[in-house]
N, C-alpha and C positions, 0 to 999 in steps of 0.2 A: 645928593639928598633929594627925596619925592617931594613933590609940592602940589599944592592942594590945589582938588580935579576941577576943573572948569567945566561949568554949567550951562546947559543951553537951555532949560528948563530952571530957574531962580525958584519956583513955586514947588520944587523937589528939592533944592536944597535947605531952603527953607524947615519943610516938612520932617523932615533929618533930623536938624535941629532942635525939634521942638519934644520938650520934655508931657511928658501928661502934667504935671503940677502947672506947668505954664498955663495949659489949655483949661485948666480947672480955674484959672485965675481972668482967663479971657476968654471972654463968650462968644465973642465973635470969629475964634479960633476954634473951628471945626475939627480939625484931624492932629495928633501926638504921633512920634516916628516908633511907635510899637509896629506895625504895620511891615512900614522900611527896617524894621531891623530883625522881623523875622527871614524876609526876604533875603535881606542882608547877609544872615548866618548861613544860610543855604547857601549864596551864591560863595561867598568867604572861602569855605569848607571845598565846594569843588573846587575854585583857583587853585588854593594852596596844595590840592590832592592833587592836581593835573600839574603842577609847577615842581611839587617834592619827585612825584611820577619819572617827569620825564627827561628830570638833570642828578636823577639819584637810580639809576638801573641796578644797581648793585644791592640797593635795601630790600629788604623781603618785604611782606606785604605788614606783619605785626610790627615792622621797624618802621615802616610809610604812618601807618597808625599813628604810631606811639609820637613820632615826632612833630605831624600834623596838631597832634592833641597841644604840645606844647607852644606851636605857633600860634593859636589862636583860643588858649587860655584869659582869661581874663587879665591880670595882672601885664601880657603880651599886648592885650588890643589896647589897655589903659596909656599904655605906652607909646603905641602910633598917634593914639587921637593928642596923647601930648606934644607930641611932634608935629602934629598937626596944626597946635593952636586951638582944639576942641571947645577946654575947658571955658575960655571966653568967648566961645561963638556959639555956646549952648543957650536954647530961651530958658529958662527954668526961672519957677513959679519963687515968691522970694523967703518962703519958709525952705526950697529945697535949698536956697542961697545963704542964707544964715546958718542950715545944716550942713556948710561947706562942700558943697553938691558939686560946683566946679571943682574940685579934686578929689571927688567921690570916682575910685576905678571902677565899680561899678554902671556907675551914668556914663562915665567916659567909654566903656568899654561899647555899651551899649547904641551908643551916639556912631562908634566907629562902628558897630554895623549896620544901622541904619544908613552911615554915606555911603556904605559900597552898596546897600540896597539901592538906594537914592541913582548914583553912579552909572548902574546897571540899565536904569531904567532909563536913562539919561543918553547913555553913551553906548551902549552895548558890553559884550562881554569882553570884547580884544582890547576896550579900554581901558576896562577892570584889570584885566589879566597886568597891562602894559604898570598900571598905577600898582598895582600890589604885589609885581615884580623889584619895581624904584626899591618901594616901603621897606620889604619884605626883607631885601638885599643884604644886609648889616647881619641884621636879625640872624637868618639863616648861616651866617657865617662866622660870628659869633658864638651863635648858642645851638644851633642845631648840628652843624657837623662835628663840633666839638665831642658832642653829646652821642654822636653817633657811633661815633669810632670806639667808643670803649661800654663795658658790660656794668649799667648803672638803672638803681633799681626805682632811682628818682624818675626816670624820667618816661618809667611804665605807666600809663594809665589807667586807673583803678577798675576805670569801666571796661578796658578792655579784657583785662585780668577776670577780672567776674564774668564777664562774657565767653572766655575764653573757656573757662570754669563750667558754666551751665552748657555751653555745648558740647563740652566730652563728657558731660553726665546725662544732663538729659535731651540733648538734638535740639536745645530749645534757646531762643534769646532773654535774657532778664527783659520785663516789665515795668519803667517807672510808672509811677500814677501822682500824681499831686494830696495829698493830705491833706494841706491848709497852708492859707495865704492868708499874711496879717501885715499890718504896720502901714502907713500912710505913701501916697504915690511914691515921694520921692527915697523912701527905707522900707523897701517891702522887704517880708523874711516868708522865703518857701521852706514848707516842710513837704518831703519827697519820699516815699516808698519805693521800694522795688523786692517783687516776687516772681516767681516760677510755679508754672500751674497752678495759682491762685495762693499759694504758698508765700508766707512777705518771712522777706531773710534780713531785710534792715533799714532801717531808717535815718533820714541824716537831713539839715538845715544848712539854710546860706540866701545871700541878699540877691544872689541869681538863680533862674531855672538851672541851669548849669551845675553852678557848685553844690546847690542841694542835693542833686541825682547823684554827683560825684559823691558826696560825703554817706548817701545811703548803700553804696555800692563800697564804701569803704568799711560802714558798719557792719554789711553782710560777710567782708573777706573777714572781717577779726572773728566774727560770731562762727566761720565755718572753719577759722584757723582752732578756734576753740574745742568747737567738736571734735577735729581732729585731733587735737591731744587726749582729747578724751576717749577716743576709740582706744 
């Protein structure tokens, strides 16, 4: 089992940690790990692509995608940081703590990318690589090869699918754009667009950047599964 990554920088793990609602509650608390968990996602996304890469040569590259997508889906990361012990090492402000914020997947999720932001910054990447190899190990063996081996339509990702879509139509990648962000630090809800040559094919909501872009790129495959029946 992984265990959680040791620090030579405390003032980065710290920083992980710390929710905005916290930071809104302490003034004297300068920085929230929005920051660390942009970084985070990035850095996440390559491991797991250079990891699935290079002990899976037999997957094509839409089956590298597709399985990637599900290792580090939300409901996936909510589950490391549980394992982790996230949820009580989270700072969070204490309306996000009355909102049941320590078992928000969400926060959790988000908290787990900000450590491996954190992590990276801390330790380099062969450390990252080494700690989200442990993690990762189950996961992968579990739910990804499983998943692999046979033709299931769960475990295509919408975005890829849409993308896959606009480029044998029009040479081009869909565009999210953000619509609107509402609701307080700790339950934010995005609403997400996504169009083609200025063209918007659908719109979709969710309490992450993530899920929102998903859910609009889901509303675009009904709305163009639509027109095609009607052709």
């Amino acid at each position: 089992m992984a265990t959680f990554p040791r620090f030579k920088n405390q003032a980065l793990l710290d920083c992980a940690l710390t929710h905005r609602s916290y930071v809104n509650e302490h003034h004297d608390i300068i920085e929230d790990n929005e920051r660390l968990e942009f970084l985070g996602d990035a850095v996440l996304e390559f491991v797991v692509s250079e990891e699935l890469y290079q002990h899976y040569p037999e997957l094509s590259e839409a089956q590298l995608t597709r399985l990637r997508s599900k290792l580090v889906d939300e409901p996936q990361l909510a589950q490391f940081a549980k394992v982790l012990g996230l949820g009580e090492l989270m700072y969070l402000g204490q309306g996000a703590i009355k909102d049941g914020g320590r078992q928000n997947p969400a926060l959790l999720s988000d908290t787990f990318e900000a450590i491996i932001g954190a992590y990276f910054l801390d330790a380099g990447i062969e450390a990252v690589q080494k700690f989200v190899r442990s993690l990762f190990k189950e996961a992968i063996d579990n739910l990804v090869i499983p998943e692999s081996r046979k033709v299931s339509s769960n475990i295509v990702d919408v975005k890829n699918r849409l993308q896959e879509w606009a480029l044998a139509n029009y040479k081009k990648v869909p565009e999210y754009f953000l619509i609107k962000e509402s609701g307080p630090d700790h339950a934010k809800e995005f609403i997400f667009g996504v169009r083609i040559n200025h063209q918007l094919l659908g719109t979709g909501k969710g309490r992450r950047k993530q899920d929102a872009t998903k859910a609009a790129a889901q509303d675009a495959l009904n709305k163009l599964s639509i027109f095609k029946r009607l052709e």
